[in-house]
C-alpha positions as MATLAB code, in Angstrom:
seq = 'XXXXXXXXXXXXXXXXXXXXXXXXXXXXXXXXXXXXXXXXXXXXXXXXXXXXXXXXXXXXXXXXXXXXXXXXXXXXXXXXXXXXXXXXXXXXXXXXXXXXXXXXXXXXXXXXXXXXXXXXXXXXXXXXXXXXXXXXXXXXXXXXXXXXXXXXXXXXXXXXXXXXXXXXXXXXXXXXXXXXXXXXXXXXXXXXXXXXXXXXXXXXXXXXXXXXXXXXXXXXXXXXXXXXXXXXXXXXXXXXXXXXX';
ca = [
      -3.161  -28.860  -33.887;
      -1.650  -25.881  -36.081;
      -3.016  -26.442  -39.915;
      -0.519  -27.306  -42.180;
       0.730  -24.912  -44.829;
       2.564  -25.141  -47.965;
       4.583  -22.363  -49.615;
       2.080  -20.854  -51.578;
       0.234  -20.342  -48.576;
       2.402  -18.678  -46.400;
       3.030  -14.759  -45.414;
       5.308  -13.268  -48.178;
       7.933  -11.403  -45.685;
       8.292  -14.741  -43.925;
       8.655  -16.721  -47.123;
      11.717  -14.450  -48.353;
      13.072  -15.721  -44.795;
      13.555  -18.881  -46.252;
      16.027  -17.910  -48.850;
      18.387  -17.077  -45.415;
      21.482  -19.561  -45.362;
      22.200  -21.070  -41.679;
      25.007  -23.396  -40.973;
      24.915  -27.429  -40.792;
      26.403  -28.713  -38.043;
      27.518  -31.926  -36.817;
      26.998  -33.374  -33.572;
      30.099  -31.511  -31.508;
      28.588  -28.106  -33.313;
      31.543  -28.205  -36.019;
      29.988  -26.878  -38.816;
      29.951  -28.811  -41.913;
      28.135  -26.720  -44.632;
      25.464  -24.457  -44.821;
      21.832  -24.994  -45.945;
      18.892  -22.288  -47.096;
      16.004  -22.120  -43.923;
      13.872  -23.634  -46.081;
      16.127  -26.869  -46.845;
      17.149  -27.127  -42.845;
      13.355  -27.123  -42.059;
      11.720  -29.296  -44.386;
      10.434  -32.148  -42.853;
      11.657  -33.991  -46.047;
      15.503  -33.583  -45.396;
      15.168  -33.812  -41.786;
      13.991  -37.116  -41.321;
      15.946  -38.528  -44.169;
      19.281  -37.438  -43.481;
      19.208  -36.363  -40.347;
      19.790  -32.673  -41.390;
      21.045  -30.655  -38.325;
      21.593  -26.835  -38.110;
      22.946  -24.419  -35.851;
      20.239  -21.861  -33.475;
      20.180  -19.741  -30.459;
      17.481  -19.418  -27.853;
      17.630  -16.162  -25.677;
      16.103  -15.610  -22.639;
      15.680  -12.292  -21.239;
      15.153  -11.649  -17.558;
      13.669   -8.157  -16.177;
      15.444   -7.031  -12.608;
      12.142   -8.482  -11.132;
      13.581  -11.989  -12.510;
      10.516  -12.068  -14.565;
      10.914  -13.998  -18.073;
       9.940  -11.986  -21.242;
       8.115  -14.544  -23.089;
       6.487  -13.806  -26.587;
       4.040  -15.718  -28.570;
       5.024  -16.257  -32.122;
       2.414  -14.578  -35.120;
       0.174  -16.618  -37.109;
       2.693  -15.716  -39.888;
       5.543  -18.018  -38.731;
       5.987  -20.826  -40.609;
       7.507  -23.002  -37.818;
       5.745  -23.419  -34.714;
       3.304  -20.453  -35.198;
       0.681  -18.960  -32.493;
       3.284  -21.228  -29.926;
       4.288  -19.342  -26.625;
       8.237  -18.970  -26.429;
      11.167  -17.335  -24.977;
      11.905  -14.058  -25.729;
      13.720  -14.734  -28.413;
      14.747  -17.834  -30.733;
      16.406  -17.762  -34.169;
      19.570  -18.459  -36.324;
      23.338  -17.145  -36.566;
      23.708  -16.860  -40.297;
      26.255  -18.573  -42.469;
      26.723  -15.713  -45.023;
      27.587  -13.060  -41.712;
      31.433  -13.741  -40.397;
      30.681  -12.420  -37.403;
      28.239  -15.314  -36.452;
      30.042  -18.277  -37.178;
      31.876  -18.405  -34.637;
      29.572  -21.370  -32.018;
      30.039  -19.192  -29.139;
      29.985  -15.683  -29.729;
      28.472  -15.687  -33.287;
      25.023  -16.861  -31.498;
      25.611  -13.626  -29.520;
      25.750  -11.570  -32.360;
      22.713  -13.117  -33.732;
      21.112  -12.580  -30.591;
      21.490   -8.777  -30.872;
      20.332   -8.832  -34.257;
      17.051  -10.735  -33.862;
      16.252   -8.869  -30.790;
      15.758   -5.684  -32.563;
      14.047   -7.757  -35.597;
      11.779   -8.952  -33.683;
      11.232   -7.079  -30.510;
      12.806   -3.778  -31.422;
      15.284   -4.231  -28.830;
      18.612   -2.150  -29.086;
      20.077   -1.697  -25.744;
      21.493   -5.466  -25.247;
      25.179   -5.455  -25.674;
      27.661   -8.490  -26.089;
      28.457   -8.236  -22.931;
      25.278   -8.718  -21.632;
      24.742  -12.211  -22.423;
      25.556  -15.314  -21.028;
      25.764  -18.058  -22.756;
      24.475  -21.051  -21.041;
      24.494  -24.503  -22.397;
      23.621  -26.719  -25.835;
      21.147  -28.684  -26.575;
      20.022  -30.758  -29.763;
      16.527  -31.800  -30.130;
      13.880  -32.429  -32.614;
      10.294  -31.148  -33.279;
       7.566  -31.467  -35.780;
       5.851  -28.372  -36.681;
       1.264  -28.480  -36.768;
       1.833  -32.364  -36.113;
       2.333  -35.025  -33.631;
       6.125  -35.667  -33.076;
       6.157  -39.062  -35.132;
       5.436  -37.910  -38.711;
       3.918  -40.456  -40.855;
       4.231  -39.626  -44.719;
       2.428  -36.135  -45.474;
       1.811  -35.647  -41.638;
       4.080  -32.882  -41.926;
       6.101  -30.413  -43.960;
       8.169  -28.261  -41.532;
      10.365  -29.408  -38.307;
      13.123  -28.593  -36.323;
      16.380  -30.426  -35.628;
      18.534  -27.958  -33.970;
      21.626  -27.768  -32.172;
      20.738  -25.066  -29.754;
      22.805  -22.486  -27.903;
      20.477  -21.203  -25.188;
      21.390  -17.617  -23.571;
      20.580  -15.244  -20.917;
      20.553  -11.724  -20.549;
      19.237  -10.089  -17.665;
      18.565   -6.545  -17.977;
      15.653   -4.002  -18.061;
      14.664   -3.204  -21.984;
      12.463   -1.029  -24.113;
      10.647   -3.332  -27.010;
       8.460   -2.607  -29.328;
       7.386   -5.786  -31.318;
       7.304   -6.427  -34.616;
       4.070   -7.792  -35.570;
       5.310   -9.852  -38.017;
       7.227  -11.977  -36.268;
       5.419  -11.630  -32.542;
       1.961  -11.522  -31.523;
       2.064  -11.073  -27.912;
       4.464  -10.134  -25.078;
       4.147  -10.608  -21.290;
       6.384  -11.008  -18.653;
       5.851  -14.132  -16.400;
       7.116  -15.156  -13.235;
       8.589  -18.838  -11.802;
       5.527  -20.087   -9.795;
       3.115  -18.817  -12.566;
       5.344  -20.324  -15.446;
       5.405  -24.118  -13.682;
       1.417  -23.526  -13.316;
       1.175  -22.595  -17.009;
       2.757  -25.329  -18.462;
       0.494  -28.153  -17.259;
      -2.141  -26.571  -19.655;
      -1.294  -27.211  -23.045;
      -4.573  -26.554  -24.414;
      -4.576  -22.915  -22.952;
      -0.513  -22.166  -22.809;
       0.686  -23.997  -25.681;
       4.393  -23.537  -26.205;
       7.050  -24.798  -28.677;
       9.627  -27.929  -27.943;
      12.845  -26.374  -27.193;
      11.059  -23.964  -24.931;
       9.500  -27.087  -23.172;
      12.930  -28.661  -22.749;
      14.660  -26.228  -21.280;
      12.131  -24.908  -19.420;
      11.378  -28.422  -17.702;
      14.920  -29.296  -17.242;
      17.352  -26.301  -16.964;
      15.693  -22.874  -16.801;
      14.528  -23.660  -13.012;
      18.152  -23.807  -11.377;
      19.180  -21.175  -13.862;
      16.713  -18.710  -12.359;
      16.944  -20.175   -8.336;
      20.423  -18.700   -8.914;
      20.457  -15.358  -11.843;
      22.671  -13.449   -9.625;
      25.187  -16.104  -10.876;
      24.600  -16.246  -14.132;
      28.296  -16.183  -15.086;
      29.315  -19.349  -13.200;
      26.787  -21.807  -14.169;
      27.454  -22.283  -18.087;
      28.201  -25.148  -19.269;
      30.880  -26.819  -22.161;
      28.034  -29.472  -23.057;
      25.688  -30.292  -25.541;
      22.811  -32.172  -24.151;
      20.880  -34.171  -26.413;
      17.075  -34.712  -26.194;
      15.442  -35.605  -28.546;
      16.305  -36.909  -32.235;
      14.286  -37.401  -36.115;
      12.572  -40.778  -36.510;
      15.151  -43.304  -36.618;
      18.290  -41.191  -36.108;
      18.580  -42.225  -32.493;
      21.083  -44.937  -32.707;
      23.186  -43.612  -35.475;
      23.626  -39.917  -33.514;
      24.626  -41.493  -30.934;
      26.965  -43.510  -32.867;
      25.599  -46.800  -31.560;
];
């Protein structure tokens, strides 16, 4: 279980992170406001209003159709020392260019890519955007936080994307503590060990219920996106009410 860590205690780069605005959506991705990182990932607002924000998850694909996965640094605040895709983060409210729920997460994309893995040769054009999903997570704590069990969480409404492409990186330390690249068979095999392969919950979703038929077919990338958003998993006692029950 990942110790958790209050402000004070946290890695000063990743702190100033916080002070990042990302957008608020509502359950059809409309947004609805904007809210500092900090604020959209306190456990606090999360589970008492139901706090949901916009994200991207990107997953880049070598032409060996191996997945670049990275493992997130001890400095993260969310989910750290958690294997991942290649690259998850945020389209920002305060950039035009990314508020747009379609291609503004492919803006962002670019961005983060070079943030964190010092990638520049991935174009617009390169990405496919896939699908939506919403889900939940608890960050260093079971996913049913009692009171104090927690301070950070997700509760994201998740554009997941594609590229596949050979790439240069170079990671940033910072943000990434290890790279490999990681084929089907060994992927499955890896994920029944979540002791020695732990990994973070929006990887785990897609990878257990999408990713597969995504990557049976990557020479078809561009006809099997869909106009959904596919919802997973929700805060404690938001269930009924996001589903408007």
């Amino acid at each position: 279980m990942t110790q958790i860590r209050k402000l004070t205690q946290l890695c000063p780069i990743q702190t100033a992170l916080l002070k990042e605005k990302v957008m608020l959506v509502d359950r059809s991705d409309n947004i609805i406001g904007s809210a500092s990182k900090e604020e959209a990932h306190l456990m606090s607002n999360i589970t008492k209003t139901g706090m949901l924000h916009r994200a991207f998850s990107l997953f880049l694909f070598n032409s060996d159709n191996k997945l670049l996965m990275q493992r997130r640094s001890p400095q993260k605040i969310t989910f750290p020392n958690l294997y991942t895709n290649t690259c998850c983060s945020h389209p920002l409210f305060t950039i035009p260019q990314e508020t747009d729920p379609v291609s503004g997460t492919k803006h962002a994309a670019i961005r983060r890519v070079k943030d964190e893995l010092g990638i520049t040769d991935i174009s617009y054009e390169d990405i496919h955007f896939m699908t939506r999903i919403v889900y939940f997570g608890a960050s260093g704590a079971s996913d049913t936080c009692g009171e104090d069990a927690c301070t950070w969480g997700e509760h994201e409404l998740d554009h997941v994307l594609i590229v596949r492409k050979d790439v240069e990186f170079v990671p940033n330390e910072n943000e990434v503590s290890e790279t490999r690249y990681i084929g089907r068979e060994e992927l499955a095999g890896l994920l029944e060990d979540e002791e020695k392969f732990p990994v973070t919950p929006w990887f785990r979703i897609i990878a257990t219920s999408m990713l597969t038929e995504w990557w049976d077919q990557i020479d078809r990338l561009s006809q099997l996106g869909d106009d959904k958003i596919h919802e997973f998993s929700f805060p404690p006692g938001f269930r009924e009410e996001m589903l408007g029950r």
